[in-house]
Structures are given as C-alpha cells and as structure tokens.
C-alpha positions in Angstrom: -6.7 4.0 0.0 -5.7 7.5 -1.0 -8.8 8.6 -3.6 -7.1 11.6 -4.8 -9.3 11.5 -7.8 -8.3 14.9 -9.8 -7.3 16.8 -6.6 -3.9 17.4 -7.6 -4.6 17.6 -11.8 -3.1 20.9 -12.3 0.5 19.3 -10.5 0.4 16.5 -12.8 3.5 18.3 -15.1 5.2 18.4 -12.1 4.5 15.1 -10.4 6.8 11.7 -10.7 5.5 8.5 -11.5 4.0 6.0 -9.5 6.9 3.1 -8.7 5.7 -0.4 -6.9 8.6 -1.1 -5.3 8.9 -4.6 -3.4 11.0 -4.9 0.1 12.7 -7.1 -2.5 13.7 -4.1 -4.2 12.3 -5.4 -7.4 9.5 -2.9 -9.1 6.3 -3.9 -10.5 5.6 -0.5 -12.2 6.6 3.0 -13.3 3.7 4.5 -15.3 2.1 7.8 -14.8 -0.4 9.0 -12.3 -4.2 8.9 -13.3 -5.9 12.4 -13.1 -10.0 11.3 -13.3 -12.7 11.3 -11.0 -11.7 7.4 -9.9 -8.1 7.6 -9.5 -6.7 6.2 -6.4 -3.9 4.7 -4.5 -3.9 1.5 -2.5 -1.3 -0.1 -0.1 -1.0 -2.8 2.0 -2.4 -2.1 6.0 0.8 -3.8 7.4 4.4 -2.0 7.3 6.6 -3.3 5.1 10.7 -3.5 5.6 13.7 -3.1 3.2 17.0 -4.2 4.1 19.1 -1.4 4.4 21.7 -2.7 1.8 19.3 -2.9 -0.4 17.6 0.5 0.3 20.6 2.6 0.2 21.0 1.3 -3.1 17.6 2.7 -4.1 17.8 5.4 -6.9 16.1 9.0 -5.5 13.1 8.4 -7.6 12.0 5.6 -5.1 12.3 7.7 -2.7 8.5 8.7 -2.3 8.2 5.0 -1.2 11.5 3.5 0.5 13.4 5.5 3.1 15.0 5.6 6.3 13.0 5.7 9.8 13.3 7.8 12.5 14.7 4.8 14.6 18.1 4.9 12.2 18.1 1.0 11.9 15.2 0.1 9.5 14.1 1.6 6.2 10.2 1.7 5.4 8.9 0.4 2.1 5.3 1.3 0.7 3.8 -0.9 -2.0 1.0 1.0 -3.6 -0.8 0.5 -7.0 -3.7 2.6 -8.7 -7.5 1.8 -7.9 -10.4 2.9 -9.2 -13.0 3.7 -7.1 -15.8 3.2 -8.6 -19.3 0.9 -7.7 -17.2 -2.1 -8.3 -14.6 -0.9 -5.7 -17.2 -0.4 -3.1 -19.3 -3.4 -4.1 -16.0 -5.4 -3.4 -14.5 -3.7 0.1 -16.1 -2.7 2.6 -15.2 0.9 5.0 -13.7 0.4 8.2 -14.2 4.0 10.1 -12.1 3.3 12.9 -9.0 1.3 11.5 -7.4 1.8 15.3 -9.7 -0.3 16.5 -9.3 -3.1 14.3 -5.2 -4.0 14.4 -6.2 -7.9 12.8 -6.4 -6.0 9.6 -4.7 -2.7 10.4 -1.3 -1.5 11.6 -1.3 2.1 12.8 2.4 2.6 11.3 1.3 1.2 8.2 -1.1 3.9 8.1 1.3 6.5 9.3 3.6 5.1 6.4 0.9 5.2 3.8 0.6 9.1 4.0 4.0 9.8 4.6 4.6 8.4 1.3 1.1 10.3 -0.3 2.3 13.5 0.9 6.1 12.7 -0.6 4.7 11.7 -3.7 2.1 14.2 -4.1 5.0 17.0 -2.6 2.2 18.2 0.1 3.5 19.7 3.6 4.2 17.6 6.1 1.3 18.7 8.3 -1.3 16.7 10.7 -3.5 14.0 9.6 -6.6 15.8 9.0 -5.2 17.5 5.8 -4.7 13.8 3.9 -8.0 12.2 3.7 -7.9 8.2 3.1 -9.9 5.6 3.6 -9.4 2.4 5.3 -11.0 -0.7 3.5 -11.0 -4.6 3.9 -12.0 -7.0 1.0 -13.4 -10.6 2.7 -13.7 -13.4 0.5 -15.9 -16.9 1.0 -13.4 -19.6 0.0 -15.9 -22.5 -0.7 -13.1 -25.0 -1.9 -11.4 -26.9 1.2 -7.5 -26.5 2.5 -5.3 -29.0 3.7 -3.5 -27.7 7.2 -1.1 -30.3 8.1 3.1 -32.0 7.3 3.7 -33.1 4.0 4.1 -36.7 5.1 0.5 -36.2 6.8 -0.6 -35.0 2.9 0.9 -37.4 1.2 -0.9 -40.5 2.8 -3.6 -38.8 2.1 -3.4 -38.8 -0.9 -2.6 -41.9 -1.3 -6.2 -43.0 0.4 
C-alpha cells in the first residue's frame, strides 16, 4: 500500500490517471488520482507478467504500470487500485513490518515493482527505498462454509448421496 494521502496535491495538474491494467492487457479503470487525507494505492504482493506481444502493444500512458525488465525477456505488470485508509482499512488488514520475512504472502520483486511503478506514476527520482514510504498489509478471512478438494467424478457421487 502506497498512502500518499495529499503528499503530492500540488502535482495533481500535472499527474496522469490511475490505469488497472491486467497481464491480460484488459483495464479495469482510468479515473483520476484522489488528493485527501485517505488516498491510497494497493497492489497485489506477487509480481505479475505480460506477454511481450501484448505489452509492446501498450499505449505510453500504461507505461507507469507495464514495462520491460532489466532481464530483456519479460515485461512487469502492476495492478493497483485506490484505498482508503481509514479505521475500516486498518480494522480489516493487519501490518506486516518485515514483509522479507514473510515470502507466503510477500514477493520481494513484487515490492520492488510496486514502487517502481509509485515513483513512475508519481514522476519522483529513482532514488533508494527509504524515500517511498509503503506499507505492507495482509487481509485474513475465516471462511466458516465448507469446500470440496477433490475430481469432478469424486463430486459428483457425492452429490448424488
């Protein structure tokens, strides 16, 4: 999460939209970036992969969020969508301080990808770490309702029981 909040207010003229683009390609949103005291950004903590096809066939105003890596082969996609952080935000995820030390839920490149893509979109220097705060979050959910593991023939005569 990237609580930028009204950090960057006085850029807002000068500032693109926010696009959710899918490794798909497909986008989910082009609206305006929120300038209040709750405004966020949230991504995914796994990296996400377009094919290059696709990619290179990305207009330039994606390309705060799909480019190229450094390894020449695979382009980096970064699905993000506004948050608010408010109580109801903390109340539903908790803080993880250390996200390195937790790869279950977090993927270091990711991370890495995350800001890259805050700093493109945001136009700040590509600097060290310590200049883009975020914060690393997992939601968990109780699901009380059972789930079926198992073939669909195994379902099926089940079902029919």
């Amino acid at each position: 999460v990237f609580p930028y909040k009204e950090q960057y207010k006085k850029k807002k003229d000068k500032l693109q939209n926010l696009i959710t683009v899918l490794p798909t390609a497909q986008r989910e949103n082009d609206e305006p970036l929120l300038h209040n005291d709750e405004a966020g950004l949230i991504a995914y903590t796994k990296s996400q992969d377009m094919e290059p096809d696709l990619a290179k066939k990305q207009p330039k105003v994606v390309d705060p969020f799909v480019w190229a890596r450094d390894d020449g082969k695979t382009f980096a996609v970064v699905q993000t969508w506004p948050v608010e952080i408010n109580k109801a935000f903390e109340q539903a995820f908790r803080k993880v301080e250390n996200p390195e030390s937790d790869p279950v839920h977090f993927e270091p490149r990711a991370l890495s990808e995350f800001k890259t893509s805050m700093r493109k979109l945001f136009q700040l220097p590509k600097s060290g770490d310590d200049e883009l705060k975020v914060m690393s979050v997992v939601r968990e959910r109780k699901h009380e309702t059972p789930i079926y593991i198992g073939t669909g023939e195994y379902l099926m005569a089940m079902l029919r029981i």
